[in-house]
N, C-alpha and C positions, 0 to 999 in steps of 0.2 A: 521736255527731254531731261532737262535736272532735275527733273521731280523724280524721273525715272531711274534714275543713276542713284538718287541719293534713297530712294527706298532698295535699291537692291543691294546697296552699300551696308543697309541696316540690315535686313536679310541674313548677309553673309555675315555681318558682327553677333547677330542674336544664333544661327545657327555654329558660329564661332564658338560662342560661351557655351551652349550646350553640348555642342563633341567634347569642349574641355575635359567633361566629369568621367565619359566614358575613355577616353585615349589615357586619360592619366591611369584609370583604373587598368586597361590594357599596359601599359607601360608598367605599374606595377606589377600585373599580374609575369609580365615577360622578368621583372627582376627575380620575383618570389620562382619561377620556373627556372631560372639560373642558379637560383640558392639551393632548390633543391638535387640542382643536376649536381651541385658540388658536393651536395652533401651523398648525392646517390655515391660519386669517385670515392668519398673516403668511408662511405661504409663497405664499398667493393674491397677498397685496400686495407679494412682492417679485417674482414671475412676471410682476405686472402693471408692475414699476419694470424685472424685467428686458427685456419684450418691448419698451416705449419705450426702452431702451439697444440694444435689438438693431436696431430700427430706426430710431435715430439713426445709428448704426455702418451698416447698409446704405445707407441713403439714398444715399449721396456714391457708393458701388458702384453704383447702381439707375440715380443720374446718370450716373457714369461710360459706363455700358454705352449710355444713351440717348447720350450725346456721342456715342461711337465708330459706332453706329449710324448717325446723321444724318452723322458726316464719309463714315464708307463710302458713303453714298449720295449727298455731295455727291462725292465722287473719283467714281466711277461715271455722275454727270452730268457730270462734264469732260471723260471720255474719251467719252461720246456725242455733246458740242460737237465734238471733236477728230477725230470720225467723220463730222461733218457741214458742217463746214466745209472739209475736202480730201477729195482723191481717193484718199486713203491705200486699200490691200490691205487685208481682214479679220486677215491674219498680221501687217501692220505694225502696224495698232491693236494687235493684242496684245503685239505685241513693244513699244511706247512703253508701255502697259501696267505691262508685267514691267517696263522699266524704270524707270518713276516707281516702284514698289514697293520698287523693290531702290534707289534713291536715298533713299526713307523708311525703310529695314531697316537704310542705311548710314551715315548723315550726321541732322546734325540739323536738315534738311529734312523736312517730311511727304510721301507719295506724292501727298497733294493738293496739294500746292506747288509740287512739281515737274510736277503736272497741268496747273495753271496755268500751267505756265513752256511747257510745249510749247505749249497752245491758243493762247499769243500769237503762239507761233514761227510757227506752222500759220494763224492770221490772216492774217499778215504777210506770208504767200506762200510758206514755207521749204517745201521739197522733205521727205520721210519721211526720208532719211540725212540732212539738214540738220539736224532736228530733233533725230534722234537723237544727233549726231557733239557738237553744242552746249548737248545738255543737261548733261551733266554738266561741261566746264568753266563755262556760268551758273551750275550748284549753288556752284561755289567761288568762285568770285564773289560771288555772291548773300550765301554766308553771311561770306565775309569782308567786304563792303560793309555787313553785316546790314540785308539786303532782300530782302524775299520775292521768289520767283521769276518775278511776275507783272513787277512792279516792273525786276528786271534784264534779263527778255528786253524788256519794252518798251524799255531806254533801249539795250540793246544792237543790236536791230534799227534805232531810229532815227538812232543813232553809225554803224552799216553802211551806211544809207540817206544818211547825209546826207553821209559822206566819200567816199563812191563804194569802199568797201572790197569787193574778191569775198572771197566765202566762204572761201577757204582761208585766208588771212589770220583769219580770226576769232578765234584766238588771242594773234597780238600782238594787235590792239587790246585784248583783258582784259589781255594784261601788261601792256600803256602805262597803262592806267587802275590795276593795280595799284601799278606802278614809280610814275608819278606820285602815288599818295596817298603813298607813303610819301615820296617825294621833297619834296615840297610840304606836305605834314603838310595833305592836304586827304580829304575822305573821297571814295569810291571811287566812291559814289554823283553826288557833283559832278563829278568828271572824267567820266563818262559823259555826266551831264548836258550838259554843255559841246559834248563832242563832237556829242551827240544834235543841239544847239540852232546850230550853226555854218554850219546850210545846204549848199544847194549848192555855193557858195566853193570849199568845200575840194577838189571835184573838180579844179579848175581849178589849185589850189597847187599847185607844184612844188617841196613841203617833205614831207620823210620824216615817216613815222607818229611818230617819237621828237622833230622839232622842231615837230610841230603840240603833241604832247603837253606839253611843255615852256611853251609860250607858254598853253594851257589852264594849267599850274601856278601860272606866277609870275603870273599876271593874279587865281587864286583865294586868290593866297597875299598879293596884294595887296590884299585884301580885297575883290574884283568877287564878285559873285552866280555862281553855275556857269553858267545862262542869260546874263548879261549876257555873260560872260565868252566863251562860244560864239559871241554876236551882235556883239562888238567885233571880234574875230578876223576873222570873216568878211563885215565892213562895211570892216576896213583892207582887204583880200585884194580885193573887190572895188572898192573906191576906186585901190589901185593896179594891179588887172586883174595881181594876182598871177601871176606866171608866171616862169620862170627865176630871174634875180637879182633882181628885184623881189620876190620872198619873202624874200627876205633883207634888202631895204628896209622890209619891213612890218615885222620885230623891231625895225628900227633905227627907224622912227616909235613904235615902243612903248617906244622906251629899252631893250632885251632884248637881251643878247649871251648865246648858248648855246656854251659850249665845247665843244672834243670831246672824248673819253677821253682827251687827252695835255695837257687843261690850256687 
């Protein structure tokens, strides 16, 4: 009977040693499945830290693209105003079109800026070559005055309108308004103004585009508003029914002597 106790004794001791190798490797394997459940938690929590970082980082893109979206569609409604308000050909819409495009691809204008700048032109009465011929000197304009294009064709049409100037001419008057700001250290913006605001008068003057411009200078440079500065002008012009040498009398009731390139 102790023989029999003591072999089943051994038994269990030798069957003892042998589970040892497997339960430790079980018990191992149970730590390594715990190490990876934690690590599974913290790549959860960082997938979840990374996707708020991903779309913190898209957001301002998601924006972006809604901007760009809503501007296309607001250029898009300008050139349908620009279609509806003239007679323009379906080729010329396209053609002012491609041009605003390529004024926003070139300068740092936007295609809707310069969309703006045609609808005023095309308001205002201007012909499709008018439009077209004047968009891009207003761009230079515009941005050397730094003012949207909406802005520069209104004071440029009303400068045209109010000095009795024809179209071909459209260019000096930007240069007098450019020559003038820097002349006069006034901005580009108030010499237009001026003009704009001067009235009918000046059809009547019989003073060059460079000594109307001049007396716009020294009047803003003498601290008059751009508007006043237009309305003064053109209240002396009409008080002395401006005409021949009497425009040369209006400088001389403003105290003004304009020399000419030799002094």
């Amino acid at each position: 009977m102790s023989r029999t106790i003591e072999t089943v004794l051994t038994l269990r001791d030798e069957v003892s040693k042998k589970l040892k190798g497997p339960q430790k490797a079980i018990d191992n394997y149970g730590k390594s499945f715990q190490r990876v459940g934690k690590k599974g938690e913290r790549l959860g929590r960082d997938l979840k830290y990374l996707g708020g970082d991903m779309l913190a980082m898209t957001a301002p893109f998601m924006a972006l693209g809604g901007a760009s979206l809503k501007l296309s569609a607001d250029f898009d409604r300008t050139i349908t105003k620009i279609q509806a308000f003239s007679d323009f050909a379906p080729n010329e819409i396209k053609n002012l079109e491609k041009l605003a495009m390529e004024i926003g691809e070139s300068t740092s204008k936007s295609a809707k800026d310069a969309a703006d700048g045609m609808l005023l032109l095309t308001q205002a009465g201007y012909s499709y070559n008018q439009v077209r011929q004047a968009s891009l000197p207003l761009t230079n304009l515009a941005i050397a005055g730094e003012m949207d294009m909406a802005r520069a064709s209104e004071l440029f049409a009303g400068a045209m309108r109010s000095a009795n100037i024809p179209f071909e001419d459209h260019q000096k008057l930007l240069d007098q308004a450019s020559v003038g700001s820097n002349m006069f250290k006034a901005s580009i913006e108030d010499m237009m103004v001026a003009w704009a605001s001067a009235g009918g008068e000046l059809r009547s003057a019989n003073m060059s585009m460079a000594e109307t411009n001049a007396l716009f200078g020294i009047l803003l440079n003498s601290g008059k508003g751009a508007a006043e500065a237009g309305t003064i002008v053109s209240r002396v012009f009409q008080n002395l029914g401006a005409t021949g040498g009497e425009a040369k009398n209006a400088m001389e009731q403003l105290n003004i002597s304009i020399a000419n390139g030799d002094g």
